[in-house]
C-alpha positions as CSV (number, residue, x, y, z in Angstrom):
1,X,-8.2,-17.4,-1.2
2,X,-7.6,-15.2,1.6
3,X,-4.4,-15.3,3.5
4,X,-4.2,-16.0,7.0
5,X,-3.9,-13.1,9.0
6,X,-0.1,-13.9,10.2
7,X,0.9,-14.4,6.6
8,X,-0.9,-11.1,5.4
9,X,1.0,-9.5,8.6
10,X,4.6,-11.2,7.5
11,X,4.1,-10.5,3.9
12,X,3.0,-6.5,5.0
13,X,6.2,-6.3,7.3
14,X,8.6,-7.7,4.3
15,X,6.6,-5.2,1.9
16,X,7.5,-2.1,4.4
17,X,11.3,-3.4,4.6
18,X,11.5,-3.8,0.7
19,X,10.1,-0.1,0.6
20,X,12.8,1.0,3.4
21,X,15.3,-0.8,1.5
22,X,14.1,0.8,-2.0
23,X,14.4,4.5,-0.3
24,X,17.5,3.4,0.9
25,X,16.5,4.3,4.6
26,X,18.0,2.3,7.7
27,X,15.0,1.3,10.0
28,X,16.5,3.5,12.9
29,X,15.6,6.6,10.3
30,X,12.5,5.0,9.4
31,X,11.1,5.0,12.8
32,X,12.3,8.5,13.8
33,X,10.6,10.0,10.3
34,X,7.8,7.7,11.0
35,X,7.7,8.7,14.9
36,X,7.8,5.5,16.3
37,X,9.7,3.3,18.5
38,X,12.9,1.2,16.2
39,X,12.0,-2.0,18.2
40,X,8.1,-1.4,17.1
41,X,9.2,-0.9,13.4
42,X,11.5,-4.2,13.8
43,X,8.4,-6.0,14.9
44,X,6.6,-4.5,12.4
45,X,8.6,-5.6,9.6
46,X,9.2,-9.2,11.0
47,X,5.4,-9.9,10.8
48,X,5.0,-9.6,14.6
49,X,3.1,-7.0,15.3
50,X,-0.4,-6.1,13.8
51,X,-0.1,-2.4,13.1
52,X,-2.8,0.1,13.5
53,X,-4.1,2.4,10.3
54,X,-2.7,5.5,12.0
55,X,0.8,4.0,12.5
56,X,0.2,2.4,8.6
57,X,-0.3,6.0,7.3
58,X,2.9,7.3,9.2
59,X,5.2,4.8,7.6
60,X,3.5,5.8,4.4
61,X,4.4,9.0,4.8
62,X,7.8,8.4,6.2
63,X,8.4,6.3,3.3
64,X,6.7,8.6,0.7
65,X,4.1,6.4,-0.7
66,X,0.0,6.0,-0.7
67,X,-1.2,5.2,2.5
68,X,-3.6,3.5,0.9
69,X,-1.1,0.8,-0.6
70,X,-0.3,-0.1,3.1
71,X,-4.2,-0.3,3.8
72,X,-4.4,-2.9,0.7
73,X,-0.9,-4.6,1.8
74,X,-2.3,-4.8,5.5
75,X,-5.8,-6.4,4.4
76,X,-7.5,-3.0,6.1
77,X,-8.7,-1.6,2.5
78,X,-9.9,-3.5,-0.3
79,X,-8.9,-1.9,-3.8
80,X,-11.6,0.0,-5.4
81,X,-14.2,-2.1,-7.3
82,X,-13.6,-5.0,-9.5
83,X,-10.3,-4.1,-10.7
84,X,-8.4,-5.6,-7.0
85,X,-7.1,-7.6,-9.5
86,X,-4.7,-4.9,-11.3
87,X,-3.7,-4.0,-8.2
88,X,-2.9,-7.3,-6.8
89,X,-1.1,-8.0,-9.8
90,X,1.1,-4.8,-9.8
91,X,2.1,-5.8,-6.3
92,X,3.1,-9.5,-7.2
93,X,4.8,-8.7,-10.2
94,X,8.5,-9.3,-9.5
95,X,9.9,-8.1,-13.0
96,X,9.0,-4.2,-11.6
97,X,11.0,-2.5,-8.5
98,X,8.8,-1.1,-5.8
99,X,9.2,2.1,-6.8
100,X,7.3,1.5,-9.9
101,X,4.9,-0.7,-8.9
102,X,3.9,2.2,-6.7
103,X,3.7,4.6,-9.3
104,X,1.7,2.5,-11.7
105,X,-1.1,2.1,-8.4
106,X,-0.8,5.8,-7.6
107,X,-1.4,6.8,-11.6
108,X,-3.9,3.6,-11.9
109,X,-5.8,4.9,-8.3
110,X,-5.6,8.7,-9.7
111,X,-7.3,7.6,-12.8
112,X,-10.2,5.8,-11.7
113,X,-10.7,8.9,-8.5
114,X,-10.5,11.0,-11.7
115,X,-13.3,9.4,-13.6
116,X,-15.5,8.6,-10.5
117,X,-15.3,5.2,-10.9
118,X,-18.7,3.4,-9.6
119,X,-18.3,0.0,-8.4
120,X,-21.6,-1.2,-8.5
121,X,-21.0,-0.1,-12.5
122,X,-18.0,-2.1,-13.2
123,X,-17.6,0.7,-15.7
124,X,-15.9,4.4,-15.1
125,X,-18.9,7.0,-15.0
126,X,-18.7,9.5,-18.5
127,X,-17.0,12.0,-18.0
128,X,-18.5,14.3,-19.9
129,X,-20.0,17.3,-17.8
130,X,-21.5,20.0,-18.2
131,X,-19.8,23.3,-17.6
């Protein structure tokens, strides 16, 4: 079932302030890291405002974490093939802080980038090459 798009928006904006609040960062430093406006961010984080990839990916790196997390979080990128699941899960858990529930995407994403994961597949490629 596919969230609404406010909810996905609201539930992106409470994501961002968990991370803020992980990193220990006030939203004034956020948005001067992150190069935009405080009352944008505020916005942002409220569910108000829709925001665009490129202002995603600053807060990412503002923040210090995957872009891509943001992308999934904001309903712009779907996690690689079948395994949307994993990642969905990571993110839901509640028995993990944020900071490891980023890890465990960043090592699970790095993994299956590693092993050229094919979707189509449903199975990692062999990695054995030839030299």
């Amino acid at each position: 079932m596919v969230k609404d798009l406010p909810d996905r928006f609201h539930d992106l904006g409470s994501f961002i302030r968990e991370q803020r609040s992980t990193a220990r960062m006030s939203l004034r430093r956020l948005s001067e890291l992150a190069g935009i406006s405080n009352p944008y961010l505020s916005q942002i984080e409220r569910g108000l405002r829709k925001p665009s990839a490129e202002i995603l990916q600053q807060i990412a790196r503002a923040l210090r974490i995957s872009a891509e997390t943001l992308y999934i979080q904001a309903g712009i990128l779907e996690p690689q093939g079948t395994d949307h699941d994993l990642v969905r899960s990571i993110l839901e858990d509640h028995r993990i802080s944020e900071e490891q529930k980023q890890a465990l995407i960043r090592i699970y994403l790095s993994f299956c980038r590693e092993n050229d994961w094919v979707e189509d597949d449903e199975a990692p490629q062999s990695s054995e090459h030839v030299n």
